[in-house]
C-alpha positions as CSV (number, residue, x, y, z in Angstrom):
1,X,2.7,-34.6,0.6
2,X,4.0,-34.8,-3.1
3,X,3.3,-31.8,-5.4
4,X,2.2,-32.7,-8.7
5,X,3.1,-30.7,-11.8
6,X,-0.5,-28.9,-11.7
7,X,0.0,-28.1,-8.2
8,X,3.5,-26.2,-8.6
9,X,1.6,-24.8,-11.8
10,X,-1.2,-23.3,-9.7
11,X,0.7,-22.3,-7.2
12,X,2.8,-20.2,-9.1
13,X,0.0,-18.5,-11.1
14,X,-1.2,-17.7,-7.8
15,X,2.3,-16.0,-6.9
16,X,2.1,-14.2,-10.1
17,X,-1.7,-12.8,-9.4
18,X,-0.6,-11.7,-6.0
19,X,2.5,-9.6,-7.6
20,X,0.2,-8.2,-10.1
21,X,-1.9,-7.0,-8.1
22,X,0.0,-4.9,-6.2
23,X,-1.5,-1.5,-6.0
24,X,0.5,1.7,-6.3
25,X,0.7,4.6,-3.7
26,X,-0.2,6.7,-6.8
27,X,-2.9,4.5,-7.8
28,X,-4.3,4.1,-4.0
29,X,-4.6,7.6,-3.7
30,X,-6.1,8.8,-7.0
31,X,-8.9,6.5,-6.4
32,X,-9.6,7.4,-2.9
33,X,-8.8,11.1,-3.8
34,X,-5.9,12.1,-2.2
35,X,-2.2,13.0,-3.4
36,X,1.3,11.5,-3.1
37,X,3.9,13.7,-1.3
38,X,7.2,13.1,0.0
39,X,9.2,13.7,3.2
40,X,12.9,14.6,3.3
41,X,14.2,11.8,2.5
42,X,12.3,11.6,-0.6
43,X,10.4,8.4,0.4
44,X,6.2,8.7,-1.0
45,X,3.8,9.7,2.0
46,X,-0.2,9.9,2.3
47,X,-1.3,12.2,4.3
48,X,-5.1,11.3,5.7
49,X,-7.4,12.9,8.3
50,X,-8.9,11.6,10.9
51,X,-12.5,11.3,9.4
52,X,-10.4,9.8,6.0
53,X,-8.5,7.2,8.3
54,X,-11.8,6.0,9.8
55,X,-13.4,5.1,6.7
56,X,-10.4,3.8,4.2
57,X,-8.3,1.1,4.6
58,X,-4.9,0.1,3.2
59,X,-4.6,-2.3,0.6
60,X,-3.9,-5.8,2.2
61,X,-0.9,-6.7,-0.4
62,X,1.2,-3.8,0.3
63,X,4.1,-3.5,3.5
64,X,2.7,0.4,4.1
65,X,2.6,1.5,7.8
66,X,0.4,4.3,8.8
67,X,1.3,6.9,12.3
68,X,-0.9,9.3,13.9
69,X,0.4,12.7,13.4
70,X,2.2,14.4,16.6
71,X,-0.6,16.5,16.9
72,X,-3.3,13.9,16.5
73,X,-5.1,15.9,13.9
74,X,-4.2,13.4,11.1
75,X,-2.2,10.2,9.5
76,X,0.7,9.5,7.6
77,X,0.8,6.4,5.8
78,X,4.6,5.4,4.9
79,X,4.7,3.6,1.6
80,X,8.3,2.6,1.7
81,X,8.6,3.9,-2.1
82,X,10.9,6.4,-2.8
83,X,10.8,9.7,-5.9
84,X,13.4,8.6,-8.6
């Protein structure tokens, strides 16, 4: 299939929505009412409990990953985004 110019021209806006909409970790958690912290390597971390984890979920344009804590009692959600 041949793209057309107003194909390649939507198709990119669409890119460029996609990258603007991109949510911070800061952003995430001031709206669900949490805070940013960071572990020793200096990279941004959520921490969430149980309860919090059952009811929120991550934004679907972001790479996060989110791991039980070793006790069980809560979640860490790595946002790959590091202090300056």
């Amino acid at each position: 299939m041949r793209r057309t110019r107003s194909s390649r021209r939507r198709r990119s806006s669409r890119r460029r929505l996609r990258e603007n909409s991109h949510i911070t970790p800061e952003a995430w958690a001031k709206q669900n009412g949490l805070g940013i912290e960071h572990d020793n390597q200096g990279q941004k971390i959520i921490y969430l409990s149980n309860e919090e984890a059952g009811v929120l979920s991550l934004p679907d344009d972001v790479t996060w990953t989110a791991e039980q804590s070793y006790d069980e009692e809560s979640w860490i959600v790595y946002t790959g985004e590091y202090a300056e």
